[in-house]
PDB file as gemmi writes it, atoms N, CA and C in Angstrom:
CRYST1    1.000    1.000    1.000  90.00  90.00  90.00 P 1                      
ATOM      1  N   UNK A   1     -31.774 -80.348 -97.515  1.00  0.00           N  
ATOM      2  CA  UNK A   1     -30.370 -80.581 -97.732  1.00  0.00           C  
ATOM      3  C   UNK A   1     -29.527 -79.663 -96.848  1.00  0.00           C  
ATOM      4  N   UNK A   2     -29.964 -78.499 -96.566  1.00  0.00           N  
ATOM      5  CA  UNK A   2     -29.290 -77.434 -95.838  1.00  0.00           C  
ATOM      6  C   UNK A   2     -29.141 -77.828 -94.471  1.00  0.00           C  
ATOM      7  N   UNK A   3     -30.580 -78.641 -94.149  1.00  0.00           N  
ATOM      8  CA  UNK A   3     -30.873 -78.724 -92.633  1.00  0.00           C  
ATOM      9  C   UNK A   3     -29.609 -80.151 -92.397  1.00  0.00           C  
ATOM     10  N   UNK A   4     -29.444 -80.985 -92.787  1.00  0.00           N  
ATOM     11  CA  UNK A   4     -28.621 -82.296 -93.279  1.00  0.00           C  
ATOM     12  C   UNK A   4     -27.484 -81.845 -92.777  1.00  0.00           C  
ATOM     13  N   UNK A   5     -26.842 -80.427 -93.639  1.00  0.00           N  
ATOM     14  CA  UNK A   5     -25.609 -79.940 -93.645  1.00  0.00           C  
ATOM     15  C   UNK A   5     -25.134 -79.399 -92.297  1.00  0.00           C  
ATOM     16  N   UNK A   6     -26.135 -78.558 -91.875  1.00  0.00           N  
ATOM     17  CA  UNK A   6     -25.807 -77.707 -90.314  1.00  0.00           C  
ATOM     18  C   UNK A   6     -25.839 -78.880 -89.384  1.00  0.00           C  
ATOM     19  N   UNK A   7     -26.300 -80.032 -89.652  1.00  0.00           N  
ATOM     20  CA  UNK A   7     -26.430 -80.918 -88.621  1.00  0.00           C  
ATOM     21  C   UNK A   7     -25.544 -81.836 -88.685  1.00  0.00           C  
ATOM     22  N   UNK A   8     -24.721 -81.907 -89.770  1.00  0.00           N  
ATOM     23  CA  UNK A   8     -23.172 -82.408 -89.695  1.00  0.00           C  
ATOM     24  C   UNK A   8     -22.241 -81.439 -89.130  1.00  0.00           C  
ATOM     25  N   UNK A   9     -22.504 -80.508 -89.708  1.00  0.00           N  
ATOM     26  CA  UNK A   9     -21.520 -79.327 -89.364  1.00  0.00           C  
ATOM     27  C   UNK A   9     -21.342 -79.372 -87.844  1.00  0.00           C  
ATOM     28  N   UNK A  10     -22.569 -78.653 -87.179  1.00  0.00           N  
ATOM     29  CA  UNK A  10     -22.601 -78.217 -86.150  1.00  0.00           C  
ATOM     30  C   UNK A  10     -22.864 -79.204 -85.344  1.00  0.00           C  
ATOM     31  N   UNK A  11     -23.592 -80.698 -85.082  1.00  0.00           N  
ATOM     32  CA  UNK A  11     -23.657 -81.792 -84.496  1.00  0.00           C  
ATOM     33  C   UNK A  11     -24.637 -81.811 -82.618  1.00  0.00           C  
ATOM     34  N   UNK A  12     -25.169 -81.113 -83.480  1.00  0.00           N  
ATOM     35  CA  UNK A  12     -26.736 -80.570 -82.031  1.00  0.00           C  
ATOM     36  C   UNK A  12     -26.782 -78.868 -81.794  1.00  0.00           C  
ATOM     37  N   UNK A  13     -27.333 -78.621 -81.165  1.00  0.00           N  
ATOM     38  CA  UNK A  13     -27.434 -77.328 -80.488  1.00  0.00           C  
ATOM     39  C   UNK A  13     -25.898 -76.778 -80.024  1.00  0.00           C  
ATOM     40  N   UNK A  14     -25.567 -75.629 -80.422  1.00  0.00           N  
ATOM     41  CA  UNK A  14     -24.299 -74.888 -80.437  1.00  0.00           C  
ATOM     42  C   UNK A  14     -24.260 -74.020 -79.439  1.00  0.00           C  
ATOM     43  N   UNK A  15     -25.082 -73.813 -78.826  1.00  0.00           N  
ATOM     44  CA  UNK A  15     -25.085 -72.852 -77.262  1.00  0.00           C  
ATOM     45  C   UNK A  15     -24.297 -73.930 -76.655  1.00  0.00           C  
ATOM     46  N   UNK A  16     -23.333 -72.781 -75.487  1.00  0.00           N  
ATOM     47  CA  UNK A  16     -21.583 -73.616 -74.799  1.00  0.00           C  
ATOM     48  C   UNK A  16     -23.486 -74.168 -73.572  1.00  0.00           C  
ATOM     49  N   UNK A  17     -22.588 -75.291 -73.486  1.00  0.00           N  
ATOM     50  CA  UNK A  17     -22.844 -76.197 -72.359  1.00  0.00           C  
ATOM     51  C   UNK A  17     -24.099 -77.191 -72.758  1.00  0.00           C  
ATOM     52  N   UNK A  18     -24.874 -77.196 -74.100  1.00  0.00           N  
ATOM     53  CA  UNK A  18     -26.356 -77.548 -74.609  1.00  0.00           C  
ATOM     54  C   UNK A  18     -25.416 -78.874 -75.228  1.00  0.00           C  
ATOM     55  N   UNK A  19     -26.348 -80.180 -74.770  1.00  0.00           N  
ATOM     56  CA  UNK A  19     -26.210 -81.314 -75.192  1.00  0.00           C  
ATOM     57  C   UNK A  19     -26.954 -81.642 -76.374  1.00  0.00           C  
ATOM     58  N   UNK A  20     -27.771 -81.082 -76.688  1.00  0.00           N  
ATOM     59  CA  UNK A  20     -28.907 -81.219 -77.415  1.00  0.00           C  
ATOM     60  C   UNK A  20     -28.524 -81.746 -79.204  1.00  0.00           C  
ATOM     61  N   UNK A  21     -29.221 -83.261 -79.474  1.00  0.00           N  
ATOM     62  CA  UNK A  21     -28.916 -83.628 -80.845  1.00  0.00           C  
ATOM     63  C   UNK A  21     -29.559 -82.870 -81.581  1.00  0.00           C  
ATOM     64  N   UNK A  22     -28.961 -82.946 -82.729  1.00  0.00           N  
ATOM     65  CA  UNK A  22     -29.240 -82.296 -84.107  1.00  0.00           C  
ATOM     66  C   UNK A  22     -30.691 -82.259 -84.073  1.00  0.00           C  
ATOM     67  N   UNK A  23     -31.117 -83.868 -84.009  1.00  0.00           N  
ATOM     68  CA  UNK A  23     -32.920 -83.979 -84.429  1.00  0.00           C  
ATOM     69  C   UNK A  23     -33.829 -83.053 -83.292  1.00  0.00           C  
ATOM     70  N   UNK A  24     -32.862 -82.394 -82.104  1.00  0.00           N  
ATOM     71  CA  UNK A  24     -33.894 -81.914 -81.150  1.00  0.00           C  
ATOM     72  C   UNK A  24     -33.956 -80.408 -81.856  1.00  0.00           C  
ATOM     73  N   UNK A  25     -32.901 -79.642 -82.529  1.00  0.00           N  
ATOM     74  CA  UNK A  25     -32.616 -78.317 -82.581  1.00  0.00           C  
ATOM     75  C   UNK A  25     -33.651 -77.865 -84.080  1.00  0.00           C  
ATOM     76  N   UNK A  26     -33.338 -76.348 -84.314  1.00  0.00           N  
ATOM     77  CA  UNK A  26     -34.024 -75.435 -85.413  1.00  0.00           C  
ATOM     78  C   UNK A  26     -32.745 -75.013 -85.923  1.00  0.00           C  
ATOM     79  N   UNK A  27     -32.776 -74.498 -87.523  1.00  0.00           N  
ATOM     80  CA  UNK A  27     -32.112 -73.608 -87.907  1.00  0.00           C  
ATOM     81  C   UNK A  27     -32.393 -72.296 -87.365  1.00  0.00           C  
ATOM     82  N   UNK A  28     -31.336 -71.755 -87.335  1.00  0.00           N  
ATOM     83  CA  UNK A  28     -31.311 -70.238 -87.021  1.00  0.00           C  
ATOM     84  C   UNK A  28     -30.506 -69.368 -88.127  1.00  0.00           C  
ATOM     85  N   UNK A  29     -31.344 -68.414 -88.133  1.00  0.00           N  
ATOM     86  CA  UNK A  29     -30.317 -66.925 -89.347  1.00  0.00           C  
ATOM     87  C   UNK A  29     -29.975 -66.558 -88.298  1.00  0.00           C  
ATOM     88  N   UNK A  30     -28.478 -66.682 -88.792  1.00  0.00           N  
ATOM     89  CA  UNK A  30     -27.656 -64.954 -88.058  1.00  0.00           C  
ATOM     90  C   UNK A  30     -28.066 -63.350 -88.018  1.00  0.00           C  
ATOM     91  N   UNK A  31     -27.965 -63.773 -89.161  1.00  0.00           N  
ATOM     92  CA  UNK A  31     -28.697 -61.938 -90.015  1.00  0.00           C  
ATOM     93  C   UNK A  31     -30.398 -62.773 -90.074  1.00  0.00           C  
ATOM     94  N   UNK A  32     -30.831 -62.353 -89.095  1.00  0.00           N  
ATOM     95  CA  UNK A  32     -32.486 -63.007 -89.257  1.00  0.00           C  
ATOM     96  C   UNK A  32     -33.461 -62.627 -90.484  1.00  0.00           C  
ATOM     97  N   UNK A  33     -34.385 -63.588 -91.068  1.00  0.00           N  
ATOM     98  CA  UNK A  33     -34.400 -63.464 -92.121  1.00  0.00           C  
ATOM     99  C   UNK A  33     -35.161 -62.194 -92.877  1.00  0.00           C  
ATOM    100  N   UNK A  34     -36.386 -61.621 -91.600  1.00  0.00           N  
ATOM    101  CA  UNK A  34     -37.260 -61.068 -91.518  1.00  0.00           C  
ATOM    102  C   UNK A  34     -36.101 -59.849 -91.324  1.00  0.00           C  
ATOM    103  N   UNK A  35     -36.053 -59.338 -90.359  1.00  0.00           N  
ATOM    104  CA  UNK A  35     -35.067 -58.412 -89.953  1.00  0.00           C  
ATOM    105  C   UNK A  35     -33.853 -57.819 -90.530  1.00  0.00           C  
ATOM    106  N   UNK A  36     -32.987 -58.721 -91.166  1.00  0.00           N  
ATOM    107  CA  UNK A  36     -32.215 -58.026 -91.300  1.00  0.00           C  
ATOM    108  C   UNK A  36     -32.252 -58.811 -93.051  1.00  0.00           C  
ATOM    109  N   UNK A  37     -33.035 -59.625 -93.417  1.00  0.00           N  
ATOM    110  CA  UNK A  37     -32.918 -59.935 -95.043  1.00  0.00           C  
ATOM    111  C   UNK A  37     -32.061 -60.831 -94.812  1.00  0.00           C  
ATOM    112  N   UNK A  38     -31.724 -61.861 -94.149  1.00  0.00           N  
ATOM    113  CA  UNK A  38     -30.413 -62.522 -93.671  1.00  0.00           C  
ATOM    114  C   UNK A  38     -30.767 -63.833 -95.104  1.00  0.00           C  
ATOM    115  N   UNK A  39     -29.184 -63.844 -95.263  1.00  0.00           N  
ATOM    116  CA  UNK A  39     -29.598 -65.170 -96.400  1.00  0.00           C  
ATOM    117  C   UNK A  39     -29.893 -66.523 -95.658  1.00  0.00           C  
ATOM    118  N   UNK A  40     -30.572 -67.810 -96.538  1.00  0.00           N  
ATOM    119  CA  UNK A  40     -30.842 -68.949 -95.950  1.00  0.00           C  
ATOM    120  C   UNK A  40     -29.814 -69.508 -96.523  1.00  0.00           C  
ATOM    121  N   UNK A  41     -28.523 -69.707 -95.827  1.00  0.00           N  
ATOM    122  CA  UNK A  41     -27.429 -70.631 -96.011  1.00  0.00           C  
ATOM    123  C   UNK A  41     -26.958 -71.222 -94.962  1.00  0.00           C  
ATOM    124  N   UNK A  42     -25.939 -72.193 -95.398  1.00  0.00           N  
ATOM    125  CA  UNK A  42     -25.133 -72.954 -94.673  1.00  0.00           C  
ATOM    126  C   UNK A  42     -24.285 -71.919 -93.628  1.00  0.00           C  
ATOM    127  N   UNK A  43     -23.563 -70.797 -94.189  1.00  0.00           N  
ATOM    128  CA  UNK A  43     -22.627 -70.574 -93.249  1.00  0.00           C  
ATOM    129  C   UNK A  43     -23.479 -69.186 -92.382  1.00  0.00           C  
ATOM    130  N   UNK A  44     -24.311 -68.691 -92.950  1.00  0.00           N  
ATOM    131  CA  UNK A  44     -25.296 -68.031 -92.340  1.00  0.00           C  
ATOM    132  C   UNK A  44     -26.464 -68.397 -91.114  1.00  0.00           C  
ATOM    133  N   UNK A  45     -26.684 -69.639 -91.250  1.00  0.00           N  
ATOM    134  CA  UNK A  45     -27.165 -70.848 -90.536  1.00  0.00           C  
ATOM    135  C   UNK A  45     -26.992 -71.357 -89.001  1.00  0.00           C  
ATOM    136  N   UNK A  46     -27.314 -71.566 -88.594  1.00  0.00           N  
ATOM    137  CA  UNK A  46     -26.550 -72.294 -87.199  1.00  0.00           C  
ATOM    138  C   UNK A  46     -27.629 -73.356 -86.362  1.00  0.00           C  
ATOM    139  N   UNK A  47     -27.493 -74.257 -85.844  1.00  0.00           N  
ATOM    140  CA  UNK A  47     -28.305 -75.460 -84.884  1.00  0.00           C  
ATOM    141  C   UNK A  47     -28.404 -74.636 -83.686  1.00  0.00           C  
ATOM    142  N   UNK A  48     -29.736 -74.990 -82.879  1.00  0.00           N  
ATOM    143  CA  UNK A  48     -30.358 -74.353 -81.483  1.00  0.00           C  
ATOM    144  C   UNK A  48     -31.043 -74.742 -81.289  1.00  0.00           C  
ATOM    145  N   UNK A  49     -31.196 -75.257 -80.281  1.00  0.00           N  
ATOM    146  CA  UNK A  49     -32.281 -76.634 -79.560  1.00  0.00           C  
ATOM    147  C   UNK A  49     -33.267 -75.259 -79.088  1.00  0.00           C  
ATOM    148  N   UNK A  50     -34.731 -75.292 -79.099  1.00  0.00           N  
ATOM    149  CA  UNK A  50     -35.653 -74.762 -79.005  1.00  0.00           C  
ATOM    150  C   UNK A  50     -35.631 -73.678 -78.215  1.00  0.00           C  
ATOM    151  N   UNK A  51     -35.126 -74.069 -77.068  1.00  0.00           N  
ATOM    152  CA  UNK A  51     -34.947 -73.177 -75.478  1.00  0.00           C  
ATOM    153  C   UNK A  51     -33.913 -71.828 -75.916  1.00  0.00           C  
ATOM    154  N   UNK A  52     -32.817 -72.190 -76.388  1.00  0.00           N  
ATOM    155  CA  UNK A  52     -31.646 -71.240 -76.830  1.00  0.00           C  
ATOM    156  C   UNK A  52     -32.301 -70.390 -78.100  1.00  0.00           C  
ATOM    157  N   UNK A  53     -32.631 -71.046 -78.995  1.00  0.00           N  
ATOM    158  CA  UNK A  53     -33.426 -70.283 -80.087  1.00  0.00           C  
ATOM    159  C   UNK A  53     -34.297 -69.105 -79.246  1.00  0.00           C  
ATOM    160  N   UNK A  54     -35.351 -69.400 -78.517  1.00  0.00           N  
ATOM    161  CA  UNK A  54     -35.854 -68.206 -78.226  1.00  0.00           C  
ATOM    162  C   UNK A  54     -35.180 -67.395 -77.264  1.00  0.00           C  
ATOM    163  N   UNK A  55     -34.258 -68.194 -76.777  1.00  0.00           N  
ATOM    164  CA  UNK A  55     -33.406 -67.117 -75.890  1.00  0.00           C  
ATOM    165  C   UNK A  55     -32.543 -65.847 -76.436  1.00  0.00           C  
ATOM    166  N   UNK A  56     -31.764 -66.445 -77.412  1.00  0.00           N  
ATOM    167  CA  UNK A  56     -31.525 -65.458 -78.292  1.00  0.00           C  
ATOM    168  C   UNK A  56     -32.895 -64.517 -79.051  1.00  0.00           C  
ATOM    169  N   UNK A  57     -33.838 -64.790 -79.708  1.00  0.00           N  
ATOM    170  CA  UNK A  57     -34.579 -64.158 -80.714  1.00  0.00           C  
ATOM    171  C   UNK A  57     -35.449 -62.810 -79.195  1.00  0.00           C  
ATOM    172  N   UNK A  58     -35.620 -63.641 -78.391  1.00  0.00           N  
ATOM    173  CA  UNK A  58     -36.486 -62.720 -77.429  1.00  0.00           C  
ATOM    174  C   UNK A  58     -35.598 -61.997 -76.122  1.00  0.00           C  
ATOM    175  N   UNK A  59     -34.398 -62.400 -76.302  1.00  0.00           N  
ATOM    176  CA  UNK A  59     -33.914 -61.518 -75.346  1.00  0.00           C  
ATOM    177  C   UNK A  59     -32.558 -60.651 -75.751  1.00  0.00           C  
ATOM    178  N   UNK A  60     -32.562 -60.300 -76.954  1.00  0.00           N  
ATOM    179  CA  UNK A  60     -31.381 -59.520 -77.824  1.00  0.00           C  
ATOM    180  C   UNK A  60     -29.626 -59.903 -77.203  1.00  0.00           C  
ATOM    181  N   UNK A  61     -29.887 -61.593 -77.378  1.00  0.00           N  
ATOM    182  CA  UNK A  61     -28.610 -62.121 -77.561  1.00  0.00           C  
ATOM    183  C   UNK A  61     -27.935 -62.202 -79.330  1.00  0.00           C  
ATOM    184  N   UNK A  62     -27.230 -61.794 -79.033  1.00  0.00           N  
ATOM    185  CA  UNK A  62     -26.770 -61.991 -80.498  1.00  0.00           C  
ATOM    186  C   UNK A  62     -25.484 -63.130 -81.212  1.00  0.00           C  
ATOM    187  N   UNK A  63     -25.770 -63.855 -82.512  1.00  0.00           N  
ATOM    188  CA  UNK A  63     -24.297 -64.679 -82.767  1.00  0.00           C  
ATOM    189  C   UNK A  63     -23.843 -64.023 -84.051  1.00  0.00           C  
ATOM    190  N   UNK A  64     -22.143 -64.013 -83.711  1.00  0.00           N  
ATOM    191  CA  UNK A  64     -21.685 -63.234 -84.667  1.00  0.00           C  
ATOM    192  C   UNK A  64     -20.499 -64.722 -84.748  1.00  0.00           C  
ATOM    193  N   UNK A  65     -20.477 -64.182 -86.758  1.00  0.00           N  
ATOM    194  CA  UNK A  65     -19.511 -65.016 -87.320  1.00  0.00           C  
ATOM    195  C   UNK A  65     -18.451 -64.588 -87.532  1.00  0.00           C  
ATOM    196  N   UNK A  66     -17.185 -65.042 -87.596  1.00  0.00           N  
ATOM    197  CA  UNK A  66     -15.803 -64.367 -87.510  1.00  0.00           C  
ATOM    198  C   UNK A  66     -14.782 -65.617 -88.191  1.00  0.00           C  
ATOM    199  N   UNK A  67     -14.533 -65.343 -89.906  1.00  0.00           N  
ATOM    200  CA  UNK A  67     -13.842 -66.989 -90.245  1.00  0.00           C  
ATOM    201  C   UNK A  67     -14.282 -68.550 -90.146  1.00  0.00           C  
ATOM    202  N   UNK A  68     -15.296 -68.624 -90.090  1.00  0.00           N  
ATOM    203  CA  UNK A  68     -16.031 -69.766 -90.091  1.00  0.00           C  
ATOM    204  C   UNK A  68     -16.150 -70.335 -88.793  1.00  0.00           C  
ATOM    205  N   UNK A  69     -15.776 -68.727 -88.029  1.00  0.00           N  
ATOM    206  CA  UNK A  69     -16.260 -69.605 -86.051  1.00  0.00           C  
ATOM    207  C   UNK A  69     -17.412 -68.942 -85.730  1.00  0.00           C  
ATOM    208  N   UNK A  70     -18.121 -69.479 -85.257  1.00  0.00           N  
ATOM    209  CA  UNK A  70     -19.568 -68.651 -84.761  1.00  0.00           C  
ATOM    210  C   UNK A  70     -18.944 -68.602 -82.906  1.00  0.00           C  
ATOM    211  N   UNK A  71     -19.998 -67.255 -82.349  1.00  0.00           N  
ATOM    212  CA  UNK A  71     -19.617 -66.348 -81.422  1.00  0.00           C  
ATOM    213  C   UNK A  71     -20.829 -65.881 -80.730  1.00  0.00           C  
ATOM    214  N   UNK A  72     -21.360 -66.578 -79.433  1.00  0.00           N  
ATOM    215  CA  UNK A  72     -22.524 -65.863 -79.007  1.00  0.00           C  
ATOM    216  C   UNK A  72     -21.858 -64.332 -77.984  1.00  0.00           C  
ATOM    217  N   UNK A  73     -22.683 -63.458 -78.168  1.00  0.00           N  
ATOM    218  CA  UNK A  73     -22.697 -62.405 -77.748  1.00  0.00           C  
ATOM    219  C   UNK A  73     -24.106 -61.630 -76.872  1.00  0.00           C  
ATOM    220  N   UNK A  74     -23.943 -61.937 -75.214  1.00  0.00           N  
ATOM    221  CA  UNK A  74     -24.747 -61.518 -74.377  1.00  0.00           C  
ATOM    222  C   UNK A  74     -25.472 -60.306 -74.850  1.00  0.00           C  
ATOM    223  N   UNK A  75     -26.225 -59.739 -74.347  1.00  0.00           N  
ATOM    224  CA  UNK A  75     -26.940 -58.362 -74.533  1.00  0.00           C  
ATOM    225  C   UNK A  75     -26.103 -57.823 -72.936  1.00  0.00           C  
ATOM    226  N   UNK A  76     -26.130 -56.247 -73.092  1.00  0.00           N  
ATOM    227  CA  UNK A  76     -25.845 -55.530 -71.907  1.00  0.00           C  
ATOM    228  C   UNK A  76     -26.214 -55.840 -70.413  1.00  0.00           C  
ATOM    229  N   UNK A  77     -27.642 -56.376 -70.826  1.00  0.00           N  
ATOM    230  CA  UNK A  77     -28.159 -56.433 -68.993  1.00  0.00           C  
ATOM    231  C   UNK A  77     -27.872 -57.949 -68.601  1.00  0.00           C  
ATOM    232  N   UNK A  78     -27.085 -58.754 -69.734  1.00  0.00           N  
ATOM    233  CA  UNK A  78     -26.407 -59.854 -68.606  1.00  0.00           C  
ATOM    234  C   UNK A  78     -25.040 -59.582 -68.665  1.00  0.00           C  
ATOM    235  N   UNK A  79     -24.363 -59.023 -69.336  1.00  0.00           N  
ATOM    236  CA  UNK A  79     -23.058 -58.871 -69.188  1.00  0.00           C  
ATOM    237  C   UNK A  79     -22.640 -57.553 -70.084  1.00  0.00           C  
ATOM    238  N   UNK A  80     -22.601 -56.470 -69.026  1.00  0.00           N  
ATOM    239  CA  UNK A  80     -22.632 -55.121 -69.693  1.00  0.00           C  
ATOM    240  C   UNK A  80     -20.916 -55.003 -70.456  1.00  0.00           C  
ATOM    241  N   UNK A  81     -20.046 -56.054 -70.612  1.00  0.00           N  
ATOM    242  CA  UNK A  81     -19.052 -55.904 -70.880  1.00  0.00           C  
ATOM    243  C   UNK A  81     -19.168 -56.426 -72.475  1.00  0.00           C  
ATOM    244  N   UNK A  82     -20.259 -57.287 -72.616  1.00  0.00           N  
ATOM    245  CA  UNK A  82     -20.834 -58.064 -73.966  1.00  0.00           C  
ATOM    246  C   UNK A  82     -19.546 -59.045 -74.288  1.00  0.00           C  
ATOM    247  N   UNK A  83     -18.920 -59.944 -73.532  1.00  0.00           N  
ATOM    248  CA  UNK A  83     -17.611 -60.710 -73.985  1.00  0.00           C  
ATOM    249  C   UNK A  83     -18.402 -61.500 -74.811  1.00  0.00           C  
ATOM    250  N   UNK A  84     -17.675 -61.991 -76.030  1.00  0.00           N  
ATOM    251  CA  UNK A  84     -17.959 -63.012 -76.438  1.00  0.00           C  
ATOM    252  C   UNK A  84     -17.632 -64.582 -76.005  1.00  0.00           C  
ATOM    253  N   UNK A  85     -18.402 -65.541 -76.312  1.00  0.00           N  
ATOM    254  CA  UNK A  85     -17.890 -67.208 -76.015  1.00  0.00           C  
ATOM    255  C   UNK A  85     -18.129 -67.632 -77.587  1.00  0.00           C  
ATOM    256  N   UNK A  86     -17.203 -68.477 -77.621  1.00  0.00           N  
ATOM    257  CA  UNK A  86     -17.134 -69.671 -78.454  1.00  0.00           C  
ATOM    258  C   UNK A  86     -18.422 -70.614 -78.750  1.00  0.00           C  
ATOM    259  N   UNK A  87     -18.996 -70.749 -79.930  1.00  0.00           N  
ATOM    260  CA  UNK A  87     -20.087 -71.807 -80.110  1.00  0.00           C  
ATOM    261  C   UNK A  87     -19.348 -72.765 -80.891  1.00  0.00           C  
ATOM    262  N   UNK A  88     -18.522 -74.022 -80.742  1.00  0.00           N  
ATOM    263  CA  UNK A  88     -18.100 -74.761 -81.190  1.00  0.00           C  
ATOM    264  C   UNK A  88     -18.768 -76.074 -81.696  1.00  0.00           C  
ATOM    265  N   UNK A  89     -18.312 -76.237 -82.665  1.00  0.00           N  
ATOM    266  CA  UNK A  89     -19.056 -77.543 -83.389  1.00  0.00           C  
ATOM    267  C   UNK A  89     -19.460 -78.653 -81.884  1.00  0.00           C  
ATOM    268  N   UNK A  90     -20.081 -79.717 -81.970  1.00  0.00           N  
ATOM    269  CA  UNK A  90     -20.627 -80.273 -81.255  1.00  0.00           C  
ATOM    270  C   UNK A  90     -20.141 -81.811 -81.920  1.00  0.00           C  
ATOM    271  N   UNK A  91     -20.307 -81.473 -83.182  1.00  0.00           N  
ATOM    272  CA  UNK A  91     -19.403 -82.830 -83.822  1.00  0.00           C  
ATOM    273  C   UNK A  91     -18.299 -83.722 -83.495  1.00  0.00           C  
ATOM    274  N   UNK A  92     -17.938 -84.952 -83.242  1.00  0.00           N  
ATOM    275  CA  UNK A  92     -16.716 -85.134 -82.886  1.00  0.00           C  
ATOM    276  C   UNK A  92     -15.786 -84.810 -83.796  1.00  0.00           C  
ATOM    277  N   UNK A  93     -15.918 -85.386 -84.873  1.00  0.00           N  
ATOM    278  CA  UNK A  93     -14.992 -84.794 -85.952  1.00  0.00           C  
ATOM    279  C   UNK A  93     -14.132 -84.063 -86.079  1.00  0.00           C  
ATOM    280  N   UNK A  94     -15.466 -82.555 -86.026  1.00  0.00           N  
ATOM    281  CA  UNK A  94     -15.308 -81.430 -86.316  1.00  0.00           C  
ATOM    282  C   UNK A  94     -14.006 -80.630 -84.965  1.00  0.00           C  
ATOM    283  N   UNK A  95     -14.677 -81.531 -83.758  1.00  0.00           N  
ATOM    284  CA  UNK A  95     -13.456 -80.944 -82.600  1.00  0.00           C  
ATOM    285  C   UNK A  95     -11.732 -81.830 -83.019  1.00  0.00           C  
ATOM    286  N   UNK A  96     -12.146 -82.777 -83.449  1.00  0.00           N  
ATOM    287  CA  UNK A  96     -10.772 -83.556 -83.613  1.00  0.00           C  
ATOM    288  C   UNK A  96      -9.894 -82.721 -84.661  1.00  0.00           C  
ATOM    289  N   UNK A  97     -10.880 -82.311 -85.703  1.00  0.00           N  
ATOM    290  CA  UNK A  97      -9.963 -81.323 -86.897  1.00  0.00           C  
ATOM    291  C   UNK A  97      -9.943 -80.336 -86.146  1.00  0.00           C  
ATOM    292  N   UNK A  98     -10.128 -80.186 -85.629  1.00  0.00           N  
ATOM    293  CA  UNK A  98      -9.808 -78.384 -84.980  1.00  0.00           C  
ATOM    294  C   UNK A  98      -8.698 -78.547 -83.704  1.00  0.00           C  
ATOM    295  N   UNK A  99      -8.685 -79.524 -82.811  1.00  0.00           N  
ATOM    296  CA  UNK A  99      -7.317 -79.774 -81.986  1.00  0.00           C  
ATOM    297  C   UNK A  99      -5.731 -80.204 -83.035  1.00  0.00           C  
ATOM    298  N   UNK A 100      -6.307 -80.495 -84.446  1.00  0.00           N  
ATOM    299  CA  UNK A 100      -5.006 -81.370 -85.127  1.00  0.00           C  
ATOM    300  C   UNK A 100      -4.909 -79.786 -85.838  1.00  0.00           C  
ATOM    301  N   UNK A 101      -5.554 -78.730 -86.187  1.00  0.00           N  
ATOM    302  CA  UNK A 101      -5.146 -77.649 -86.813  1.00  0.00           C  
ATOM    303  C   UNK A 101      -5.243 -76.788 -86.317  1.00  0.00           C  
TER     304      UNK A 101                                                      
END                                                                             
């Protein structure tokens, strides 16, 4: 039911520029589950097509949540400034409510 939910929510893989449908991606913990005790929820949660999943887990990229927007965050040795980008829903929907609010 959870997996159902992130895949409405989020509407494929949430890394900026990843086309990737829902049915290709994994859940991911923010707060990982092992590591940091991260809960298994919806807003804790996020879609990542296979490639991005380990990109983050093996190369200390990190996503941070801020108000119900998720936020990937480089590690130092690709961008020693660590800017954040936007992981925006992938949903149409979800972009249409978000240009009308």
């Amino acid at each position: 039911t959870q997996r159902d939910a992130l895949a409405a929510r989020d509407g494929g893989c949430r890394a900026p520029g990843c086309e990737k449908p829902p049915s290709w991606t994994e859940a991911h913990h923010i707060d990982y589950w092992a590591r940091d005790r991260g809960n298994t929820n919806i807003a804790d949660g996020i879609l990542l097509c296979r490639y991005h999943h380990m990109l983050i887990h093996n190369n200390n990229w990190e996503i941070l949540r801020r108000d119900g927007t998720y936020w990937l965050k480089p590690p130092p040795s690709v961008d020693p400034h660590q800017q954040i980008t936007e992981m925006p829903s992938k949903n149409p929907l979800a972009a249409a409510l978000r240009l009308a609010g």
